[in-house]
C-alpha positions in Angstrom: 12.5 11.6 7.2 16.2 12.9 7.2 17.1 10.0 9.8 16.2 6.3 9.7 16.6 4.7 13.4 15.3 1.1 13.0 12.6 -0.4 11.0 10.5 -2.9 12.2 9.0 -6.1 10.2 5.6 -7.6 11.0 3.0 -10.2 9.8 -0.6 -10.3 9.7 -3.3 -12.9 8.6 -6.9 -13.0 8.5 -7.6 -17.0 7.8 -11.3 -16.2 7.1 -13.1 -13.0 5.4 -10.3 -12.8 3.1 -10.1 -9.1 5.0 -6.7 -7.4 3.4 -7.5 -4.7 6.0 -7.8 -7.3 8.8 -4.5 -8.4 7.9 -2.4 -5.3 7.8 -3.7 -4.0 10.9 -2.6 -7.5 12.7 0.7 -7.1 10.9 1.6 -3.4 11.5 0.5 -4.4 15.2 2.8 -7.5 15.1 5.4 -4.8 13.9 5.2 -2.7 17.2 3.9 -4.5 19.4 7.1 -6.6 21.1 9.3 -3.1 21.4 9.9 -1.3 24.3 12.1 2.0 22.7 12.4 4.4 26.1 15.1 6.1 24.8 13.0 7.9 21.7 12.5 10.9 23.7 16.2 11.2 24.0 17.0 9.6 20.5 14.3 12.0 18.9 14.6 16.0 18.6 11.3 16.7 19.8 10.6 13.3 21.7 7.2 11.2 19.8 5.8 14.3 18.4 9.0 14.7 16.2 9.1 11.0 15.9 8.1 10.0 11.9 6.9 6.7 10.4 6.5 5.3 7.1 4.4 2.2 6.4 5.1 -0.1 3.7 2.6 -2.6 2.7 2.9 -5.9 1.0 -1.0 -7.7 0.5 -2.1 -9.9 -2.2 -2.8 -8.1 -5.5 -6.6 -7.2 -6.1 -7.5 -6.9 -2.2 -7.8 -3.1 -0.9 -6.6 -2.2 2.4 -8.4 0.4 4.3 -5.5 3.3 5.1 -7.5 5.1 7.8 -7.5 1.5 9.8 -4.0 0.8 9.3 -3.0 4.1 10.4 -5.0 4.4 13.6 -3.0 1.4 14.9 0.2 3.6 15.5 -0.2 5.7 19.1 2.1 8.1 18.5 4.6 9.6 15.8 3.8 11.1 12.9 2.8 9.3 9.6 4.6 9.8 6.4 2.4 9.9 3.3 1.9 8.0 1.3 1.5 4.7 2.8 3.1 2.8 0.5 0.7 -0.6 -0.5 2.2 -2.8 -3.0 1.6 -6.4 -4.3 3.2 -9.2 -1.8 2.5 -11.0 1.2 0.7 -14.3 0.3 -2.8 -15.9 -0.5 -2.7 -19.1 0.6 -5.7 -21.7 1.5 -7.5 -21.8 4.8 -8.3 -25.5 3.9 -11.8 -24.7 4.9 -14.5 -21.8 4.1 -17.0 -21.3 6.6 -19.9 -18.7 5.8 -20.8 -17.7 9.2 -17.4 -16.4 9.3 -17.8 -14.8 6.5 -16.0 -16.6 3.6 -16.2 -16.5 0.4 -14.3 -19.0 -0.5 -10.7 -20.4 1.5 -8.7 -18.0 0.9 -6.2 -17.3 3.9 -4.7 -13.5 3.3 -1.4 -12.9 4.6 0.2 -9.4 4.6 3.6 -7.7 5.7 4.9 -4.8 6.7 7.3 -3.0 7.5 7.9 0.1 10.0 10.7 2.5 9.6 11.1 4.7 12.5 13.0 7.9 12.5 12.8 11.9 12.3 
C-alpha cells in the first residue's frame, strides 16, 4: 500500500461460545459497515479493484480466529497479507454460561480491528 486514505476502527463480541472468529467478523463488520465512501472510484487509480486493505486484529490471547471468515466479510478491495492477529481486545465475563448456547464457561470475547484503506 503506497497510500493510506483512512482507516477504520471496529468492535466485535460474541457474549457466548467464546467464538474469537464470531467476534472479528462482527467487528471488521462494525468497521465498514456505517461508511458511505462514493468518492473511492475517483479517490482510487483503478476504482475498488485498485482499492487495498489491511486488517489488523486484536483478540484475546490463546483464541484462533478463522482468516478465511474474516476476510469474506469485505465486498470489494483487495486484501493485504498477512492479516495481522495479535493479542488485545478483552475477555471479560458474560455473568452467565448457558450450554444450549454453547458455553463453556462465561467468558464474553471481545475483539477489535482496525481497517486501513488505501492503494
Amino acid at each position: 500500500m503506497t497510500q493510506v486514505l483512512f482507516v477504520e476502527c471496529g468492535i466485535g463480541a460474541d457474549q457466548h461460545g467464546q467464538d474469537a472468529t464470531k467476534a472479528a467478523v462482527r467487528a471488521c463488520r462494525n468497521a465498514i459497515e456505517f461508511n458511505s465512501i462514493p468518492s473511492i472510484r475517483a479517490v482510487v487509480p483503478g476504482g475498488y479493484d485498485n482499492m487495498k486493505l489491511h486488517i489488523h486484529l486484536g483478540v484475546p490471547a490463546g483464541h484462533e480466529v478463522d482468516l478465511e471468515s474474516v476476510k469474506a466479510v469485505f465486498p470489494y478491495g483487495r486484501i493485504v497479507e498477512p492479516v495481522r492477529v495479535d493479542a488485545g481486545g478483552l475477555l471479560a465475563k458474560s455473568g452467565i454460561a448457558i450450554a444450549e448456547m454453547g458455553d463453556v464457561n462465561d467468558d464474553f470475547v471481545i475483539a477489535v480491528a482496525a481497517v486501513t484503506v488505501g492503494y
